[in-house]
Z-matrix of the N, CA and C atoms (Angstrom, degrees):
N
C 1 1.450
C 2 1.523 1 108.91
N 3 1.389 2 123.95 1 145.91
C 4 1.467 3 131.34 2 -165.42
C 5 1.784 4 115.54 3 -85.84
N 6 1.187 5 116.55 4 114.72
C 7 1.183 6 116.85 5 -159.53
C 8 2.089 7 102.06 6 -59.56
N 9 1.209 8 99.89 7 144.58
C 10 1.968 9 103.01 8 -179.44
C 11 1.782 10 82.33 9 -134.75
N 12 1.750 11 90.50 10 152.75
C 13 1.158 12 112.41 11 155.06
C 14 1.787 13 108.40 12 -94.25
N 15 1.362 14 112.73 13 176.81
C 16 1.431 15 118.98 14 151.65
C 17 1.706 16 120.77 15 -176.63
N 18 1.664 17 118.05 16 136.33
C 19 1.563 18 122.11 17 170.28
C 20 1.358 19 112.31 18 -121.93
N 21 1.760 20 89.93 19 127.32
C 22 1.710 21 82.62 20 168.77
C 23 1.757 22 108.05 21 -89.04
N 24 1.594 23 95.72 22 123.76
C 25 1.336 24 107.27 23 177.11
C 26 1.395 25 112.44 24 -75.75
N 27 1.248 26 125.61 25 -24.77
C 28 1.563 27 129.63 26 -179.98
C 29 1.609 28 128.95 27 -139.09
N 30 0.662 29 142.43 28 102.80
C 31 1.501 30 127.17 29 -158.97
C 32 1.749 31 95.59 30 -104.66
N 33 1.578 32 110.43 31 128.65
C 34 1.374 33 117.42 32 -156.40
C 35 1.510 34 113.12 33 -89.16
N 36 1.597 35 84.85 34 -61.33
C 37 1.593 36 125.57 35 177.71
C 38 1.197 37 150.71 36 -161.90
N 39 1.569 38 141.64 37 141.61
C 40 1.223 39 130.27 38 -177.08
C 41 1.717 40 109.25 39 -87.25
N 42 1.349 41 98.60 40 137.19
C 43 1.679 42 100.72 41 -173.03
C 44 1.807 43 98.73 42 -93.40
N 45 1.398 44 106.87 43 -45.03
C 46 1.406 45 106.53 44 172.12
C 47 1.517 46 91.28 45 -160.52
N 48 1.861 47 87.64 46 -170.76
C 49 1.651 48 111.75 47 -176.43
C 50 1.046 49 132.20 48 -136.26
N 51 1.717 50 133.21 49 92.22
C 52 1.363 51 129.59 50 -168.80
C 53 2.036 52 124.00 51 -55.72
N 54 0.596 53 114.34 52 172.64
C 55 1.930 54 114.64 53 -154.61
C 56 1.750 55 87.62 54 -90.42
N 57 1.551 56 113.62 55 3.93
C 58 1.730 57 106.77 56 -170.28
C 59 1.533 58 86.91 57 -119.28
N 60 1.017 59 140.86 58 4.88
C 61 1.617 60 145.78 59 154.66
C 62 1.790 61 91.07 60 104.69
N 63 0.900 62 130.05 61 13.26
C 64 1.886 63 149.76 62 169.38
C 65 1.632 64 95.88 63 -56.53
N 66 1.386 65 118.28 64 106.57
C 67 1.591 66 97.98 65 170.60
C 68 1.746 67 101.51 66 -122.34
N 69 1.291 68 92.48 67 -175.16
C 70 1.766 69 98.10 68 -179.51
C 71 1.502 70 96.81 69 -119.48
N 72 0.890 71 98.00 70 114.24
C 73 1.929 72 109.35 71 165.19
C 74 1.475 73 124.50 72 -126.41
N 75 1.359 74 111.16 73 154.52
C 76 1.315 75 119.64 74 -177.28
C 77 1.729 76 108.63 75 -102.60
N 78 1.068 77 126.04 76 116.99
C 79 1.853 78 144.87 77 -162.24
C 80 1.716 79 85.71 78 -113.80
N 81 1.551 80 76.43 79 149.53
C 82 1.698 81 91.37 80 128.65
C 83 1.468 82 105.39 81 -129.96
N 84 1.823 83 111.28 82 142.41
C 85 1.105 84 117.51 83 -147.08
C 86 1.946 85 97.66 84 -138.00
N 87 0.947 86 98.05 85 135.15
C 88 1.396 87 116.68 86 -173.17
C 89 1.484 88 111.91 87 -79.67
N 90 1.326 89 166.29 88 51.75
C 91 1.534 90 174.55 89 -102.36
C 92 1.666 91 104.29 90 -108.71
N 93 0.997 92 124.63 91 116.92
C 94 1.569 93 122.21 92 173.26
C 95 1.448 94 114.42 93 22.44
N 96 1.715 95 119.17 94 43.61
C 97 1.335 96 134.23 95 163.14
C 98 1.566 97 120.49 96 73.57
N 99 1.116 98 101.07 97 29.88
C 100 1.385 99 128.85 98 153.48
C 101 0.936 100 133.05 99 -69.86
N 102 1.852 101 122.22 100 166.90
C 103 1.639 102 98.15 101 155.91
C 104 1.407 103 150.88 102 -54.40
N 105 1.318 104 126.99 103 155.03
C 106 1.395 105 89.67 104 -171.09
C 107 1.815 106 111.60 105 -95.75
N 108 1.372 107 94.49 106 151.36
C 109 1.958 108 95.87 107 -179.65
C 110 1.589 109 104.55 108 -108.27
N 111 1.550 110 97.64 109 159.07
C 112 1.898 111 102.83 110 161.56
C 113 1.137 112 110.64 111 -55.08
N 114 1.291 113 118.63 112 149.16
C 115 1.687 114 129.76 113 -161.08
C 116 1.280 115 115.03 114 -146.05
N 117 1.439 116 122.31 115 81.13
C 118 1.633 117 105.02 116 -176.08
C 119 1.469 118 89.36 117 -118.44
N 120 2.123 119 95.20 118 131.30
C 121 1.493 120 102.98 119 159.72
C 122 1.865 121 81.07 120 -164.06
N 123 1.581 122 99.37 121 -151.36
C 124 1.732 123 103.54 122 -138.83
C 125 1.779 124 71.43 123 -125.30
N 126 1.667 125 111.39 124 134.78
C 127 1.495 126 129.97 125 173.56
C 128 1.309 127 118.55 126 -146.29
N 129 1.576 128 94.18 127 129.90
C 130 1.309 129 97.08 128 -170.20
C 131 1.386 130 115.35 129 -85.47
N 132 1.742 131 120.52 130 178.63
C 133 1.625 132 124.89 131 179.56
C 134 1.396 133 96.85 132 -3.76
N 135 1.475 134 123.38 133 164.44
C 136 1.054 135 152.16 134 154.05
C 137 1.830 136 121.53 135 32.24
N 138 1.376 137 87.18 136 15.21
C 139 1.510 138 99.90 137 -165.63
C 140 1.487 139 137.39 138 57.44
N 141 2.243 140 90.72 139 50.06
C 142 1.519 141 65.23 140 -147.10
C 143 1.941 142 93.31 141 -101.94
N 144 1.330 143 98.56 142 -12.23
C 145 1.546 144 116.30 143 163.20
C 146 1.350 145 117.41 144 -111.58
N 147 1.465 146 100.53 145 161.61
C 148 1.866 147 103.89 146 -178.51
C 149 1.340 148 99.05 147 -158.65
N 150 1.369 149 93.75 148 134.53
C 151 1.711 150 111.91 149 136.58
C 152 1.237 151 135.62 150 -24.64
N 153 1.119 152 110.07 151 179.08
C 154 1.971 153 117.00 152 -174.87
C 155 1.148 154 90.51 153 -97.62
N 156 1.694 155 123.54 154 161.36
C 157 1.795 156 112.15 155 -174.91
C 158 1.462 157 79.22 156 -147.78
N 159 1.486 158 84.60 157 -152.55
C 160 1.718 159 103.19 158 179.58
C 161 1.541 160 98.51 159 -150.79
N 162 1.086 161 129.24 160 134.73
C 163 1.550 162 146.79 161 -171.45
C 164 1.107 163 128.36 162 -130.63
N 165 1.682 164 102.65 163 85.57
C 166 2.044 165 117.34 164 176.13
C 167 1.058 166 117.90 165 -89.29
N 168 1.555 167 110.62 166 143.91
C 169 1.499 168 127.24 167 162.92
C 170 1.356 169 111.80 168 -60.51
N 171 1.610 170 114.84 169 151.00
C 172 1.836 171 92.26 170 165.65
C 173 1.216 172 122.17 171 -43.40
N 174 1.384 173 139.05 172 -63.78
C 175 1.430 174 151.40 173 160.17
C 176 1.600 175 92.04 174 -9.75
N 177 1.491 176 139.39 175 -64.03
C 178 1.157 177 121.52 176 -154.34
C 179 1.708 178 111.89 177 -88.47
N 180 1.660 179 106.98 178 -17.89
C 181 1.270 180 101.64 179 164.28
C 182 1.229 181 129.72 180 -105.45
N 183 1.255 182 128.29 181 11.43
C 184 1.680 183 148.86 182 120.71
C 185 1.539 184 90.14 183 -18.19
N 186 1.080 185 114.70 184 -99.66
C 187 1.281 186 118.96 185 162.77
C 188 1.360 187 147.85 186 59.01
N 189 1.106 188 97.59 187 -120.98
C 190 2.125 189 167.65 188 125.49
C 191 2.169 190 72.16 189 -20.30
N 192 1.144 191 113.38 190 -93.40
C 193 1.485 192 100.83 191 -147.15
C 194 1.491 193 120.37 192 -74.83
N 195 1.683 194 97.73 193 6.23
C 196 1.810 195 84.56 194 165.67
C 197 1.679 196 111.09 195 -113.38
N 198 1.656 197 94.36 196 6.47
C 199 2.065 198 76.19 197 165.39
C 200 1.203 199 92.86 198 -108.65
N 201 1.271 200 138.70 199 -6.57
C 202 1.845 201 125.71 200 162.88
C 203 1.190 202 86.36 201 -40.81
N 204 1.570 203 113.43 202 -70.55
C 205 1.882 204 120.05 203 -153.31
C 206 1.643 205 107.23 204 -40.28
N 207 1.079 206 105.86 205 -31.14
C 208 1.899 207 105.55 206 -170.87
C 209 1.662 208 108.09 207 -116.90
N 210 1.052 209 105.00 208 36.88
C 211 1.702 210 103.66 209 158.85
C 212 1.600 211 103.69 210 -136.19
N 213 1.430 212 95.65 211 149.56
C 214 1.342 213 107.93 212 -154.80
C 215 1.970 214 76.51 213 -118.87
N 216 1.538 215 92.22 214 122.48
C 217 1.901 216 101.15 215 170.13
C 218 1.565 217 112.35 216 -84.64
N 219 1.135 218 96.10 217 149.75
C 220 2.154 219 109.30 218 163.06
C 221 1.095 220 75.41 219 -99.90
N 222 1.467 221 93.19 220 166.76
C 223 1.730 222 135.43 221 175.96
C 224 1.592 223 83.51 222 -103.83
């Protein structure tokens, strides 16, 4: 597997919290010293492992928050 760096430059928010202290948060996250992008996936204690995520540019979470705005959820 290909070695990556990574910093979270900002930590935004917690979306939730798994019962093993595993949460899902939204970063902006710095990628093998790059810019940094929005970053939502699932990290454990201290950040020191993670989950698989998904990683937007502003442009992609521009996005992301105006068809949130126009969908209407079921429970």
């Amino acid at each position: 597997m290909a070695e990556f760096s990574y910093e979270i430059v900002k930590e935004l928010g917690v979306l939730s919290e798994g019962s093993g202290g595993w949460k899902k948060e939204l970063n902006l996250v710095s990628w093998n010293g790059k810019d940094p992008k929005y970053d939502i996936r699932d990290w454990g204690p201290d950040h020191e492992k993670m989950g698989k995520g998904v990683t937007l540019t502003t442009v992609d979470l521009k996005a992301l928050k105006e068809l949130l705005a126009d969908i209407q959820l079921e429970d």
